[in-house]
N, C-alpha and C positions, 0 to 999 in steps of 0.2 A: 505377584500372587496376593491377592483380600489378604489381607489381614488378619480376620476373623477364622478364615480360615485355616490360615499356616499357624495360628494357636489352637485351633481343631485336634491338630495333627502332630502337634509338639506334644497334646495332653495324652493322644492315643500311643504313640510311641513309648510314653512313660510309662501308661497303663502295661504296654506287652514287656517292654525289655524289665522293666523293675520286679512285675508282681505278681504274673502271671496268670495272667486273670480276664475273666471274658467280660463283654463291656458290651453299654448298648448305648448308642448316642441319642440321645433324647430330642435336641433341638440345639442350632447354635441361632444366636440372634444378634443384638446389640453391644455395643459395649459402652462404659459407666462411668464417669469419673469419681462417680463415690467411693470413699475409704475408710473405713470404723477408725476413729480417733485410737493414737496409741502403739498402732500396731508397728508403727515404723514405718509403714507405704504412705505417708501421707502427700507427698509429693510425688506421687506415681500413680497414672491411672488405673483404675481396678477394670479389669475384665468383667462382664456381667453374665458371671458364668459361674454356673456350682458341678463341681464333682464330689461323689460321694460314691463310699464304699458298701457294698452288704455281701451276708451270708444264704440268701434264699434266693432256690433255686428251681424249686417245683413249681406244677403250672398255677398252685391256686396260692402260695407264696409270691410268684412274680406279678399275680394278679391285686395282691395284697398290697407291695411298693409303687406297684405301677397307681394305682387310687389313690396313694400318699402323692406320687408324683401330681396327679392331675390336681389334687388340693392346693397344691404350690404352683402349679401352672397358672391356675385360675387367679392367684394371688398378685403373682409376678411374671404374668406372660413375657418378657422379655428377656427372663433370662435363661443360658444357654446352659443346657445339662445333661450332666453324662452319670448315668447309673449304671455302677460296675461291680460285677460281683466275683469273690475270691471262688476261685474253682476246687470244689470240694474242700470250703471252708470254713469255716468258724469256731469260735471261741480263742484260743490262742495262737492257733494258726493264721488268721487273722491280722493278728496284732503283728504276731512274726514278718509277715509280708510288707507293713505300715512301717512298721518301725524303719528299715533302711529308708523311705522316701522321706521320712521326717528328717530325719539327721541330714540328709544331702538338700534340703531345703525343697523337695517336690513332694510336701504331704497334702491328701487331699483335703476336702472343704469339711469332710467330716467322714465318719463310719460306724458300724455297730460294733458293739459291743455290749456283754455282760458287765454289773458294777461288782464291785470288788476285787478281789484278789486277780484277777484277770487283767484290768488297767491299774494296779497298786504299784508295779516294780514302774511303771511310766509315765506316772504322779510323781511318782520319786524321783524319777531322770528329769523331771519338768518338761516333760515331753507334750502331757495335756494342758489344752487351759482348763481355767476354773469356770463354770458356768452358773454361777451366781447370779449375776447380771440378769440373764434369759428366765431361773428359776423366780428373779422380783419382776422382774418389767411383767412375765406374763401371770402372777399369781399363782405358781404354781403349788406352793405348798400350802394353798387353800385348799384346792381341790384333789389332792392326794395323798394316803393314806400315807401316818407314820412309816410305819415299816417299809413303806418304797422308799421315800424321803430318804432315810436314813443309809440304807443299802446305796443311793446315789451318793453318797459324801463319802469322802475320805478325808480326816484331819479339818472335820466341819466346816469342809468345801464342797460344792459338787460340780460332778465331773460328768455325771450323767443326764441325760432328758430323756425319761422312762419311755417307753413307747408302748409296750403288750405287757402283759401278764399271760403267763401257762402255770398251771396246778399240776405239783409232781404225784400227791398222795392220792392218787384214785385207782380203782382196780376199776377195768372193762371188761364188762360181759354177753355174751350171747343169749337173748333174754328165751329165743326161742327154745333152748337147748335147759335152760334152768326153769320155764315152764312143763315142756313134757315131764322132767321129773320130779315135779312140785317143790322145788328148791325158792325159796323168797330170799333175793338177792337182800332185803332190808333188815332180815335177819341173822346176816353174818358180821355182829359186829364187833367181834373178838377172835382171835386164832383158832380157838377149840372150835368153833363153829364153821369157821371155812373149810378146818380139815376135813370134819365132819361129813361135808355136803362135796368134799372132794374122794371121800370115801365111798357114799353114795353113787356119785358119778361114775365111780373107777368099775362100781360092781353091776353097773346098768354098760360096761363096753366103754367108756371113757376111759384110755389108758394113762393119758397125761391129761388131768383137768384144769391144769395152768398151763400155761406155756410162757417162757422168757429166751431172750435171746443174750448177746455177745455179752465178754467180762461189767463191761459198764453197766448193761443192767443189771447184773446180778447185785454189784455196790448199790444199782438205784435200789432195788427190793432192801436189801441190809441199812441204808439210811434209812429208810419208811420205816422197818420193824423195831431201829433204833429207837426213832422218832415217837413212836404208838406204844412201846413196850417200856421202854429208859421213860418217857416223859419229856416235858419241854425242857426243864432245868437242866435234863442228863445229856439234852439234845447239844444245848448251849455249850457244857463241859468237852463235849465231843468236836465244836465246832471250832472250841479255843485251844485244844491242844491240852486235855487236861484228864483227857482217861490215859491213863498210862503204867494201869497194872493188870497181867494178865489175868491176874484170880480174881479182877473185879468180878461180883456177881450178877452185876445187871447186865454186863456186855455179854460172858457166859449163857446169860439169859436169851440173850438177843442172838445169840449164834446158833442154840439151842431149836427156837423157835425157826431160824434159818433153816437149818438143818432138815427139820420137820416137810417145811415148804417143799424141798429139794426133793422129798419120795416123790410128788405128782408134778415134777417141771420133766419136763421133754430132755430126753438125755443129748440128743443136737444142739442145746443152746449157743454153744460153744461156735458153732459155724452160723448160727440165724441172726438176721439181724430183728432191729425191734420193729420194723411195718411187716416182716415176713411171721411175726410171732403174733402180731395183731391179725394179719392175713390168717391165722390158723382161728381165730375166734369169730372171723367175720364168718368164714367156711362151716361154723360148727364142729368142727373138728375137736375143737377144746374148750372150755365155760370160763377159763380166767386171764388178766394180763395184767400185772400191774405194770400204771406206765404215764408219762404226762400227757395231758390233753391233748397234744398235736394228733395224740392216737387219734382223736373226733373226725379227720379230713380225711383218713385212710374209711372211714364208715361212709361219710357223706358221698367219695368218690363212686362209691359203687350204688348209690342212692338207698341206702338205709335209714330210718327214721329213730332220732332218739327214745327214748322211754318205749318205743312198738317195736324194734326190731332189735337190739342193742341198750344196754345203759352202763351207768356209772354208781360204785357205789365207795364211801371210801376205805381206806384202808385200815385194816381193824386198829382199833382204838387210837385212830387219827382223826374221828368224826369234832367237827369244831376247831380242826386246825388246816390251816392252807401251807401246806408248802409253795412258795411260790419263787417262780422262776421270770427275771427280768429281761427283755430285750430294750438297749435303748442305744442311742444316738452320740456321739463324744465328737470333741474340736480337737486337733492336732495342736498344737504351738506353729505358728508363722506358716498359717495358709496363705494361699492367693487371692483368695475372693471371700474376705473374711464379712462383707455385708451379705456377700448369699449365703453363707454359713448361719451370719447371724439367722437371716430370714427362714432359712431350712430348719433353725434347730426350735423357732417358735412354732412352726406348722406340723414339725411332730409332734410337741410338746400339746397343741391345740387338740379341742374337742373334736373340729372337725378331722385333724386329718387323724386323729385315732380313731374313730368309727368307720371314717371310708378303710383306711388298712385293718383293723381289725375284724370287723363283719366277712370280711375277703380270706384271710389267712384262718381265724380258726379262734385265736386267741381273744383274751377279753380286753379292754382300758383298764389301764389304773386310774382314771381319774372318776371322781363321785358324780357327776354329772352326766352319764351318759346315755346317750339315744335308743333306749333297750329295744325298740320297734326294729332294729337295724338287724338285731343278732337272729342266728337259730335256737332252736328250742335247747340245746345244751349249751348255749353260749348265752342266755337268760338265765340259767340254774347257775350256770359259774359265776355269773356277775352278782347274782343275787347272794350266792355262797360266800363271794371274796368281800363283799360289803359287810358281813355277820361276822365272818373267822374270827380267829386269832392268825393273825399273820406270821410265818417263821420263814425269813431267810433261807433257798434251799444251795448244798454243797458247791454246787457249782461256783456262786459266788461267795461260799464264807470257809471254801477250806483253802490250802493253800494250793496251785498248779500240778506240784511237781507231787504233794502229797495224794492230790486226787488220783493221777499215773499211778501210783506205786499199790493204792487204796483196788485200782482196778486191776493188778496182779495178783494181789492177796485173796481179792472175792474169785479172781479166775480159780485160783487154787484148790480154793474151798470150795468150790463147785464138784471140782473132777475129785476130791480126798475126801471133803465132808469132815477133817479133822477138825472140833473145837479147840482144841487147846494149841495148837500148832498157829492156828488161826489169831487165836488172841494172842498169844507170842508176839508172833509178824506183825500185828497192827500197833501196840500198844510201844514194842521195840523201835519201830518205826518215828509213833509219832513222841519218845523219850529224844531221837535220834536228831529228829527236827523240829526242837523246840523254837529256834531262832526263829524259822519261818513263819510261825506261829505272830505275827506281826497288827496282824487287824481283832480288835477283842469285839465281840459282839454279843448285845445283849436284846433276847427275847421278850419284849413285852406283854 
């Protein structure tokens, strides 16, 4: 049997019996006798061939890696690659599935991930390399922002090569639905004013003028109100483990304000998810969602135009601040084909192949350089927006895992009780509980 071949089929076997996971063979071709100095293969010929892992799985998501792919085809036509994605995965599920092929020596050439606390327990095992190397050779921390930078490091390494940026603090609106009742979405830029114009709505037949879906988003809503209401400084104390009295009065605050919200959310939440809840604003059905940017793909799918048919505005007294949410790229410890790793993780890391994936998927670059002719008209206001903000680290990467689970049981709670004080109890108990975890300090600039 080719040769090339029966390593085809050693990698595809690894992909089903290990990880469960569906896979698409991309091309196999040649093979390499190059080897990255170092890594211990250096008398062993390297395959010329990259595997890598992801989390997207929608058609304008696979369209998004599939353009990354072709940036590194055009680069490295010769070499042989499998893009394989976790089924029904991502963020630590993810990692879950990686982790045993690392340990038994069959980790891929790379995969996604979130930075922070997501790859921290696996930094710590020295499971990742350090990718310092890739952030000098290709100048990266010229051209992007502090706050990405930073969120990539851990123990002033990094471990990441940023790929997308998404904005968590935006509310989406049905702009036809807030014209007929002369509602100016620019006008709501405090609580009292959104209830207001939710009040409004309720008395023109708008039963629920928000809508939100499953536990997790109701925590995404309570971080934003944290975020707009607490302030950055209170954001930060939140993100380190350091609210931890229930009679605090700003959290009170902040539950308060919750609370309020809850009159006009959809008493289904509980069962909708978050495109079936964006689905209710795209229908008119309802005028609000808070929710991140990926919400923009579920509007383009049905050909909606931003600012004419739909906009964005953000979430009260969050205006001037980005939450922002990372997707990027990481190395295993003791791949196979650690020059196509190399080469994969500069071509994310590049302008080009973040324009072709990003104008595709939805999201914007983090890097300062880029080809704004490429995006749509909401994917120009993001990029324009994240270049002005203040940048803040969103939960996903700065709480800790297990916290975040527990964080999405307590907002379930509060949802169906609406009790404040029970509420702050549970969280504040919680996070006394697990101070230990509390392991990565981060600071807002």
């Amino acid at each position: 049997m080719n040769k090339k071949i029966l390593i085809g089929m050693i990698i595809v076997v690894i992909v089903i019996l290990i990880a469960g996971i569906g896979f698409i063979v991309y091309r196999f071709q040649t093979l390499s006798p190059e080897v990255k100095e170092g890594t211990g293969l250096e008398n062993r010929k390297e395959v010329n061939a990259l595997v890598f892992y992801h989390w997207w799985q929608s058609t304008g998501e696979l369209a998004a890696i599939n353009s990354l792919i072709d940036v590194f085809v055009k680069k490295y036509p010769d070499t042989a690659i499998m893009a394989s994605y976790v089924l029904g995965g991502g963020g630590m599920e993810m990692i879950a599935k990686i982790k045993p092929m690392i340990l038994v020596g069959e980790a891929p050439d790379s995969f996604v991930a979130h930075p922070g606390y997501e790859i921290y327990p696996y930094v710590k095992e020295g499971l990742l390399e350090s990718l310092d190397y890739i952030w000098e050779s290709e100048k990266l921390a010229d051209i992007i922002p502090m706050a990405v930078q930073e969120a990539s490091k851990i123990d002033d390494h990094y471990y990441v090569i940023p790929l997308d940026i998404h904005r968590n603090n935006l509310i989406w609106y049905n702009k036809a639905l807030l014209d007929k009742y002369q509602i100016d979405p620019n006008s709501l830029t405090d609580w009292d004013s959104l209830f207001k114009a939710c009040e409004k709505l309720r008395k023109e037949g708008i039963k629920y003028p928000i809508q939100m879906g499953r536990a997790w988003t109701a925590s995404f809503v309570f971080n934003n109100i944290l975020l707009g209401r607490g302030g950055v400084k209170y954001y930060e104390d939140y993100i380190n483990g350091r609210i931890t009295s229930a009679d605090d009065p700003k959290l009170m605050e902040v539950l308060g304000i919750f609370k309020k919200y809850l009159d006009y959310v959809n008493p289904d939440s509980a069962a909708v998810e978050w495109n079936d809840a964006i689905n209710r604003i795209i229908k008119g059905e309802s005028a609000f969602n808070i929710m991140g940017d990926w919400a923009n793909g579920e509007f383009r799918l049905v050909g909606m135009k931003y600012n004419e048919d739909y906009g964005t505005i953000s979430v009260p007294e969050t205006d001037g601040l980005h939450m922002l949410v990372v997707d990027g790229f990481v190395e295993p410890k003791g791949v196979s084909h650690p020059t196509s790793a190399d080469n994969w993780l500069k071509v994310v890391g590049s302008r080009l192949g973040q324009d072709a994936f990003n104008s595709k998927k939805g999201s914007i670059t983090p890097r300062k350089d880029v080809d704004i002719s490429l995006y749509d008209n909401y994917q120009k206001s993001a990029i324009s927006y994240f270049q002005k903000a203040r940048l803040v680290i969103d939960t996903g990467s700065a709480l800790p895992y297990e916290f975040r689970d527990k964080l999405n049981d307590i907002m379930a709670n509060f949802v169906r009780d609406k009790d404040t004080n029970k509420t702050a109890e549970a969280l504040t108990d919680y996070t006394k509980e697990t101070q230990n975890d509390f392991r990565m300090m981060w600071s807002i600039k």
